[in-house]
N, C-alpha and C positions, 0 to 999 in steps of 0.2 A: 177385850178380856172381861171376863166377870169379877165382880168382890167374891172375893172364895172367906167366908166367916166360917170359923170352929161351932161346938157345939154349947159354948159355956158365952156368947157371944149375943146381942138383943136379938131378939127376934123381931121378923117382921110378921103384921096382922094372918097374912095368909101363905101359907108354904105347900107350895108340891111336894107328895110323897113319890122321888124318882124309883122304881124297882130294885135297884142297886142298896138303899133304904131299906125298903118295907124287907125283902128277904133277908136280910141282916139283921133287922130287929125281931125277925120269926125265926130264924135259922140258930138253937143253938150252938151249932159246931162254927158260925162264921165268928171270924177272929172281932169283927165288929160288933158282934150282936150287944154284949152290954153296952156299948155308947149308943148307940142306936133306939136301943129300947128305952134308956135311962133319956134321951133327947126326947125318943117319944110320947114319953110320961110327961117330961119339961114341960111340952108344946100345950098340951091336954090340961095341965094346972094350968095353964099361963091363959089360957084363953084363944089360941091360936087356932085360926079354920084350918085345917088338912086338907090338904085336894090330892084327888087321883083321877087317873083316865083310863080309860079300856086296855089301853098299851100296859100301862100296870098289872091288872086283872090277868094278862094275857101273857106276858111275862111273866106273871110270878107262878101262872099255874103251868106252865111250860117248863120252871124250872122244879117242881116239885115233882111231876111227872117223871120228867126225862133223868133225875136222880134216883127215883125209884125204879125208874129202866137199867141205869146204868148199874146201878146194883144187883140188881137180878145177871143181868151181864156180865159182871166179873164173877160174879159168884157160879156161871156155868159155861164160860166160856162161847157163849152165841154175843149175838150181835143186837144191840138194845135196840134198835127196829123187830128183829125177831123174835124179841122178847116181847113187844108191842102188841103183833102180829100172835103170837102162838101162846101166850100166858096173859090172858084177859084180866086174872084175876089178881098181878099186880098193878095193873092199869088201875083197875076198881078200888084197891084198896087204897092209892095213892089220891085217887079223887077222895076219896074220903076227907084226909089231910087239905086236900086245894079245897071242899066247902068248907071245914070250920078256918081256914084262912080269911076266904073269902067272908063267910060271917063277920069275924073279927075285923076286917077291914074295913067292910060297909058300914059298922058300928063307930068306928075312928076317923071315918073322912067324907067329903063328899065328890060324888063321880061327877066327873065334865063332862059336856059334850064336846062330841067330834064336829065343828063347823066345817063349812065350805071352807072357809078362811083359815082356820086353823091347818084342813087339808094343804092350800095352796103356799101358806107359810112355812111346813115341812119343809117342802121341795125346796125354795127358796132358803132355808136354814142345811138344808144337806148341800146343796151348789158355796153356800159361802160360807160356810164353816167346817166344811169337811166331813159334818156327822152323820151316821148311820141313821139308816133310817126310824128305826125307833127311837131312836135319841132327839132325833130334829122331832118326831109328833109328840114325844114329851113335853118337848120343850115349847112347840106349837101352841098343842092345847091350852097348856098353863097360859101363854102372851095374849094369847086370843081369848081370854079370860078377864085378863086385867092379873094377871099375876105372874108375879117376877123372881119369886124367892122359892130354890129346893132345896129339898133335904136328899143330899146323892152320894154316892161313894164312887158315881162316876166321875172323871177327872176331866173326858171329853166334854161337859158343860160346861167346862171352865175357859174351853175358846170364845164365848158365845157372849156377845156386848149387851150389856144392859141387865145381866140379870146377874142373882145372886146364890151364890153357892153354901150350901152348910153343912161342912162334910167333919169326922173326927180331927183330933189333933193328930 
């Protein structure tokens, strides 16, 4: 099991920003976003390096998107693939939103890379922990870094031995 630490809790030097995170501290409608944001702020006074990895980037603009699909979607009764496919220009507009994220993002942390090794620890963290696979390369990336400490609102990190969790109260 992991230490699962609150947000009012030490910090450690360097913390992954998990996806579950960062769009919760951008997202005003998610019921998390003040703690989130307000931890985010914490980390940034205090001195704390941020890390992120592609999986982030990737997710989080997956979910900006596919929210802007889905709304078009309910709003005309098609199907947010066809919404994808046939109305370009919510796609466009929504990218808009995923660059000044992404701005702000790259501004607050710095990007991993994706190792071999990082690769090959996935697979090995989805066989023995049960996680999804982007969950295991989150988790990956950050270990094969030398870093053990996230900022998640996922609870599946909370199987995973050795590292640290820092999720709300």
């Amino acid at each position: 099991m992991s230490e699962k630490r609150n947000f009012r809790d030490a910090l450690e030097p360097v913390i992954y920003w998990n996806t579950s995170f960062v769009i919760a501290q951008w997202d005003t409608n998610d019921p998390f976003h003040r703690e989130c944001l307000a931890f985010a702020r914490r980390m940034q006074r205090e001195g704390v390096v941020c890390v992120v990895s592609v999986f982030t980037y990737n997710e989080l603009a997956f979910h900006i998107l596919h929210r802007a699909l889905l709304q078009e979607a309910r709003r005309t009764g098609a199907w947010w693939r066809d919404v994808l496919r046939n109305s370009p220009h919510i796609f466009q507009t929504a990218m808009d939103e995923v660059d000044i994220v992404r701005t702000h993002l790259e501004r607050q942390t710095i990007l991993l890379p994706v190792t071999e090794a990082a690769h090959n620890l996935a697979f090995t963290l989805m066989r023995h922990y049960n996680l999804l696979p982007t969950d295991a390369y989150h988790v990956a990336v950050a270990v094969d870094a030398g870093v053990n400490a996230f900022a998640s609102l996922d609870e599946d990190l909370l199987a995973v031995d050795g590292i640290i969790v820092y999720a709300p109260l």
